[in-house]
PAZAPA-4460 file (N, C-alpha, C; in steps of 0.05 Angstrom, whole numbers, plus 32768, in hexadecimal, padded with zeros to 4 digits):
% residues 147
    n_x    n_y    n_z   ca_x   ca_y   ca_z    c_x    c_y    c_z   seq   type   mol
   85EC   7DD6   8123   85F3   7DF2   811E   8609   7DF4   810A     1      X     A
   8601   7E05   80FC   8624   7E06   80E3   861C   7E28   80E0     2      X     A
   8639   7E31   80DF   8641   7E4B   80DB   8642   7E49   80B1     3      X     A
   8637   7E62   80B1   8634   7E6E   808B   8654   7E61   8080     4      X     A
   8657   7E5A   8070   8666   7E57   8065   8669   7E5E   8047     5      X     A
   867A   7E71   803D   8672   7E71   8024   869A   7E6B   8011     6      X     A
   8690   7E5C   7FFC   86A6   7E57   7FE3   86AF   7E76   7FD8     7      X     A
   86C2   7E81   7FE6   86CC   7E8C   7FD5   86ED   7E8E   7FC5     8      X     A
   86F4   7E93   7FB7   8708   7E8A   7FAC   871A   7EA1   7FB0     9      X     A
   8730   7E99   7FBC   8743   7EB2   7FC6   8752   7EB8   7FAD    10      X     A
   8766   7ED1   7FB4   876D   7EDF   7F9E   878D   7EDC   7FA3    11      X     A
   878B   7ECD   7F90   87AC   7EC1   7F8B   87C8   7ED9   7F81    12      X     A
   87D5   7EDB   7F9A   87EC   7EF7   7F9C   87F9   7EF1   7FA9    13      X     A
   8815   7EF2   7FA2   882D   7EF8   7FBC   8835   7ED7   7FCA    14      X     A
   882B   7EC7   7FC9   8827   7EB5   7FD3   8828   7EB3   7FEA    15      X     A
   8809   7EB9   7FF9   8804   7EBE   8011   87ED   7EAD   8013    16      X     A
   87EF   7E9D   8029   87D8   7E8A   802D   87CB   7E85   8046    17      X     A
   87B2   7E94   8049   87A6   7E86   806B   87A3   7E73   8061    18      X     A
   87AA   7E65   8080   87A0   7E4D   808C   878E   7E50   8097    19      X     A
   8785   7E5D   80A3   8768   7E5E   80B7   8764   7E80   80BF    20      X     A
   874A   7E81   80C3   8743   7E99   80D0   8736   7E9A   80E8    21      X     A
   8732   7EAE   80F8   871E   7EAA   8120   871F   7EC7   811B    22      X     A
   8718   7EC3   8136   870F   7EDF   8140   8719   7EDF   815E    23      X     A
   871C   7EFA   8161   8724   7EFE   8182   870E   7F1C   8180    24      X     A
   8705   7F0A   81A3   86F1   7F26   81AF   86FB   7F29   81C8    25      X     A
   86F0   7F43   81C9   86F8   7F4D   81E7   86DD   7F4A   81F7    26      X     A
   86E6   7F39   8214   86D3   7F3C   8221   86D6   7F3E   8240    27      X     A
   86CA   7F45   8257   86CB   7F50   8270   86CF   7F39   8283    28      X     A
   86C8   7F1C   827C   86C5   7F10   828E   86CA   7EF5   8286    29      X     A
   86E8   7EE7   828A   86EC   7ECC   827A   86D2   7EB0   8285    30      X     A
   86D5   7EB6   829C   86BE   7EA0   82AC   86A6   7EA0   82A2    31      X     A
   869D   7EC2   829F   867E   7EC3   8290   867F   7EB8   8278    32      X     A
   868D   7EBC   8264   868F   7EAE   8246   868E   7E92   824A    33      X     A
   86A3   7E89   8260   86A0   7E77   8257   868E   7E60   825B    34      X     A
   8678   7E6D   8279   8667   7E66   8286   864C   7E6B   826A    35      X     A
   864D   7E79   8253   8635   7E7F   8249   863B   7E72   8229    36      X     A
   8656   7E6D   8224   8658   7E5A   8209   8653   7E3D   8215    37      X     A
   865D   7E34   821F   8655   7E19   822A   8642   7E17   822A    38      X     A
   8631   7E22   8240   8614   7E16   8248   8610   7E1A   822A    39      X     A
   860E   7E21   8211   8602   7E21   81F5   860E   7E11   81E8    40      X     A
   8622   7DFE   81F7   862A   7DE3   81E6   8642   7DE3   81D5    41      X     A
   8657   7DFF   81CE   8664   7E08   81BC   867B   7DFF   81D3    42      X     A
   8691   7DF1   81BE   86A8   7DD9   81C9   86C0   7DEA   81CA    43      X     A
   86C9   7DEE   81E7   86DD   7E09   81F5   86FD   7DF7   81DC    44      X     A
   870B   7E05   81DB   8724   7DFF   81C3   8733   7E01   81E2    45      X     A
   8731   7DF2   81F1   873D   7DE5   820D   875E   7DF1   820B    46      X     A
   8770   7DEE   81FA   878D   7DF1   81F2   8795   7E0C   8205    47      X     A
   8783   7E21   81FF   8791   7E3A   81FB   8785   7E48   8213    48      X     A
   876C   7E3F   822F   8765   7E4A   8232   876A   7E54   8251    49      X     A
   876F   7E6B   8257   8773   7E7B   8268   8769   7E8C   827D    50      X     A
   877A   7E9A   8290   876B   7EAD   82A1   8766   7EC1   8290    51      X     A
   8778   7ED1   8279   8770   7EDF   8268   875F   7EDB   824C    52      X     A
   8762   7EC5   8241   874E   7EBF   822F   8747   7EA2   822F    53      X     A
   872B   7E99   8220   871D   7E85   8218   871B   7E86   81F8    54      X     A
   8713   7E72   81F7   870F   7E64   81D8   8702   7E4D   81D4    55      X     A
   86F0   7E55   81B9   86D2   7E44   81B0   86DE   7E3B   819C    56      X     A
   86CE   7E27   8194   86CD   7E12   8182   86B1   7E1F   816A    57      X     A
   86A0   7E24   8155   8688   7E2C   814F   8690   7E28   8136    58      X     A
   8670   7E0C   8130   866C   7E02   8118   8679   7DEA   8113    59      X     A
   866D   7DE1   80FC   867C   7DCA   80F4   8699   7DD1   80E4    60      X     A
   86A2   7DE4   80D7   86B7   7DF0   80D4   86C6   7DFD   80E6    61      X     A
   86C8   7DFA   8107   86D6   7DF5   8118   86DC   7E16   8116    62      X     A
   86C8   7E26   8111   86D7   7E4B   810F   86DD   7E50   812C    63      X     A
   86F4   7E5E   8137   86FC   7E5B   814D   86F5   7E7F   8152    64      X     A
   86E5   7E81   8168   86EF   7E93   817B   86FB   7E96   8190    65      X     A
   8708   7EB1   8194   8721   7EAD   81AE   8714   7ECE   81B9    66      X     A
   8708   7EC7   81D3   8705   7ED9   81E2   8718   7EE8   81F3    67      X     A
   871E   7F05   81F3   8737   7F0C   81FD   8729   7F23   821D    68      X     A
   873C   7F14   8233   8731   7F2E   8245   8736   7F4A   8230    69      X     A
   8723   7F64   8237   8723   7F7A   8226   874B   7F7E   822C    70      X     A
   874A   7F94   8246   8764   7F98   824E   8781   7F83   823B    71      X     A
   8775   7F6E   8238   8790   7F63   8228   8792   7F5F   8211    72      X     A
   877F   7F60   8204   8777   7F61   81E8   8784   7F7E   81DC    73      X     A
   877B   7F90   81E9   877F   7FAE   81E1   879A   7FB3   81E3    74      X     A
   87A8   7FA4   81FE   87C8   7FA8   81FE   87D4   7F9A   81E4    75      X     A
   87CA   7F83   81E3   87D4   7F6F   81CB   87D2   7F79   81B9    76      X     A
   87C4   7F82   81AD   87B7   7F8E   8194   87BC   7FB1   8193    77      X     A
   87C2   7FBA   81A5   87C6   7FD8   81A0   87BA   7FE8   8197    78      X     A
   879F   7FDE   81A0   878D   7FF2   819A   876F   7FF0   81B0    79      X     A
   875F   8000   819F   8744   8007   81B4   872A   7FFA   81A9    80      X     A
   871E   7FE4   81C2   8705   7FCF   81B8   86F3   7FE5   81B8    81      X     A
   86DC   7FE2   81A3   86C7   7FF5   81B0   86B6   7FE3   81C6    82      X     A
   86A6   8003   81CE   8690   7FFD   81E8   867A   7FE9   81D3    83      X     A
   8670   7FD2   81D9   865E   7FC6   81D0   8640   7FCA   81DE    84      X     A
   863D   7FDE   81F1   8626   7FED   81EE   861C   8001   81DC    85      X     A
   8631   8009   81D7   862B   8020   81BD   8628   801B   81A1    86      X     A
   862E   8001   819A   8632   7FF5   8183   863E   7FDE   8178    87      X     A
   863D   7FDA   8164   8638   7FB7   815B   865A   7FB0   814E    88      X     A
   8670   7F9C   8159   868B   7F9E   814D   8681   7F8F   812F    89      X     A
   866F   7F75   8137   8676   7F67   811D   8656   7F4E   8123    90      X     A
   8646   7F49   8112   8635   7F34   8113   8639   7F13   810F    91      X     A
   863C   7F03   811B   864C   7EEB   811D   8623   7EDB   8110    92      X     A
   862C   7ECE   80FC   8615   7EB8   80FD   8612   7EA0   80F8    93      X     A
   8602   7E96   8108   85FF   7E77   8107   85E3   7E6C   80FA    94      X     A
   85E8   7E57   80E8   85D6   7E4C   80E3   85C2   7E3A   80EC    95      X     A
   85A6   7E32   80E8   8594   7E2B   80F6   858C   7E11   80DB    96      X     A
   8580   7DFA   80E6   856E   7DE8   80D0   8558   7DED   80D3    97      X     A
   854D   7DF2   80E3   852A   7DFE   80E1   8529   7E11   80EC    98      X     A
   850B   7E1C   80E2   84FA   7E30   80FE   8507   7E2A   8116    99      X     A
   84F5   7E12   811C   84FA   7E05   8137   8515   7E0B   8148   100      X     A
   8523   7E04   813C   8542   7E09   8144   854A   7E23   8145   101      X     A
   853F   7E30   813F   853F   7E50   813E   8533   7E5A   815D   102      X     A
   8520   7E50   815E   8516   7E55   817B   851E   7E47   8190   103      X     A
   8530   7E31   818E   8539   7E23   81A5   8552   7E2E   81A4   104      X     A
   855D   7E34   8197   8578   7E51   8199   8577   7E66   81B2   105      X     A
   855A   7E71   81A0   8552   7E86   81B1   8549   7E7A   81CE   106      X     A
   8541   7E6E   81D3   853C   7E63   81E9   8550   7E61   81FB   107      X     A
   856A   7E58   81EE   8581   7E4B   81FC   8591   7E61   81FD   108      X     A
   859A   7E79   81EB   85A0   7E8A   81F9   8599   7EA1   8209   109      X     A
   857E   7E9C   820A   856B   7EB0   821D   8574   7E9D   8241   110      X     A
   857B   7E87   8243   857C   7E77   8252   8597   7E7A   8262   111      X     A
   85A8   7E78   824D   85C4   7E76   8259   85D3   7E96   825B   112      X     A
   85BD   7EAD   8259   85C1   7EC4   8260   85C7   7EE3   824E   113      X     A
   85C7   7ED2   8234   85CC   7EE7   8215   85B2   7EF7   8211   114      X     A
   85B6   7F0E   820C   859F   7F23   8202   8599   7F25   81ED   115      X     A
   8584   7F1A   81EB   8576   7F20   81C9   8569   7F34   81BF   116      X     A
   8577   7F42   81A5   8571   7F5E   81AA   8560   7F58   8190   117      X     A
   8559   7F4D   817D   853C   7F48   8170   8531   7F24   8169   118      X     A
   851D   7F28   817F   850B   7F0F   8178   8512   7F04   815F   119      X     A
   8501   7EE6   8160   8505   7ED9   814C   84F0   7EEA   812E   120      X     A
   84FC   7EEB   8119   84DD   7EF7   8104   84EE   7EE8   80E6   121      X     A
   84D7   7EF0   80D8   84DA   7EE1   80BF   84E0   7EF9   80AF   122      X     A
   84FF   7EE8   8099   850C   7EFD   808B   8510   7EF4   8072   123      X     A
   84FE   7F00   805B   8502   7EE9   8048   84FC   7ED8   8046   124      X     A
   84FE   7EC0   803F   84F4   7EA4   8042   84F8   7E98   805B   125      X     A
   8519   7EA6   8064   8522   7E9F   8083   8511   7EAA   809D   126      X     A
   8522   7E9F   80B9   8515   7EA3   80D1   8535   7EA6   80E3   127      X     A
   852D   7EBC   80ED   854A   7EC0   80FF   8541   7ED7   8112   128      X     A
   8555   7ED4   8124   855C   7EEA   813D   857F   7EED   8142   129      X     A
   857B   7F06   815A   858D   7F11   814F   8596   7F12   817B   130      X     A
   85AA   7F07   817C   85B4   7F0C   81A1   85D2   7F14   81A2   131      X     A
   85D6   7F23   81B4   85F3   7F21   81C3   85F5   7F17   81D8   132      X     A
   8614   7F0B   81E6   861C   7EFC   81F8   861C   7F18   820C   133      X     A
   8625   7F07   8226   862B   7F25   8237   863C   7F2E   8238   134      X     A
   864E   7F3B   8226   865C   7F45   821F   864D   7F5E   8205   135      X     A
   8640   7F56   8200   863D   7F61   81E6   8639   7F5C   81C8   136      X     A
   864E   7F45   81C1   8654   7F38   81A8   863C   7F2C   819B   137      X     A
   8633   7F34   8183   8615   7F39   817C   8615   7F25   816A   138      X     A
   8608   7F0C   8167   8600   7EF0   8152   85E7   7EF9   814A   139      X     A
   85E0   7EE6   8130   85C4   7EE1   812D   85C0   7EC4   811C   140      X     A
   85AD   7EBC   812A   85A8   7E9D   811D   8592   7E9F   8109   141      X     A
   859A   7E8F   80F8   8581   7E97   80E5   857C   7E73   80D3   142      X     A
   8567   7E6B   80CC   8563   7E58   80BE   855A   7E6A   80A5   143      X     A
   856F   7E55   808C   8563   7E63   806E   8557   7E49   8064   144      X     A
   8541   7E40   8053   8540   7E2B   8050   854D   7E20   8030   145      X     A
   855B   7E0C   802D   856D   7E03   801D   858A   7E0A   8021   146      X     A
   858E   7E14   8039   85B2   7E22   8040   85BB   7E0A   804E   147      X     A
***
């Protein structure tokens, strides 16, 4: 599995420099996450993890997500998550080497409890689908061939 990666060349100002980027999500239930990234193989970032949050490992570029109970996220952050029934925060995707692997995705998170909200179909030359965890947080795996 490898997450998109793309070369781009940042814009040299001020002399300000990331080191890294993640993501933090809000979610309802630290046990459920962490009961539904595991069983899919994705390596917990063990250091940091808590009664209030968890944290993934995803890809061979080690992109880190940090799952935040909602309630502390929102205090932390000072502001308001949206309802992820009503709509989509952000599309996270992961890469696939074949068809094949496209459907044993789908397989695996139909398994370990994620809702797939469009089957696998052919897009382009590619093949992908599209699931959220239970929480909400919406991926789609897709094989392109030559990516």
């Amino acid at each position: 599995m490898k997450i998109f990666a793309f070369n781009i060349t940042p814009i040299k100002s001020n002399n300000m420099k990331t080191k890294q980027i993640w993501a933090n999500l809000a979610v309802a239930n630290i046990q459920r996450t962490n009961r539904f990234y595991s069983q899919l193989g994705f390596q917990p970032n063990s250091e940091i993890n808590s009664e209030e949050m968890t944290s993934f490992s995803f890809g061979e570029n080690h992109f880190i997500i940090n799952f935040f109970l909602k309630e502390i996220i929102q205090k932390n952050t000072k502001t308001e998550f949206i309802d992820l029934t009503t709509g989509i925060e952000t599309v996270f995707s992961l890469s696939a080497d074949s068809r094949n692997e496209v459907d044993e995705w789908r397989e695996a998170i139909q398994n370990a409890g994620g809702k797939i909200s469009a089957e696998p179909y052919e897009i382009g030359q590619g093949y992908t689908f599209v699931f959220s965890d239970p929480d909400g947080h919406t991926f789609n795996v897709l094989y392109w061939p030559g990516m």
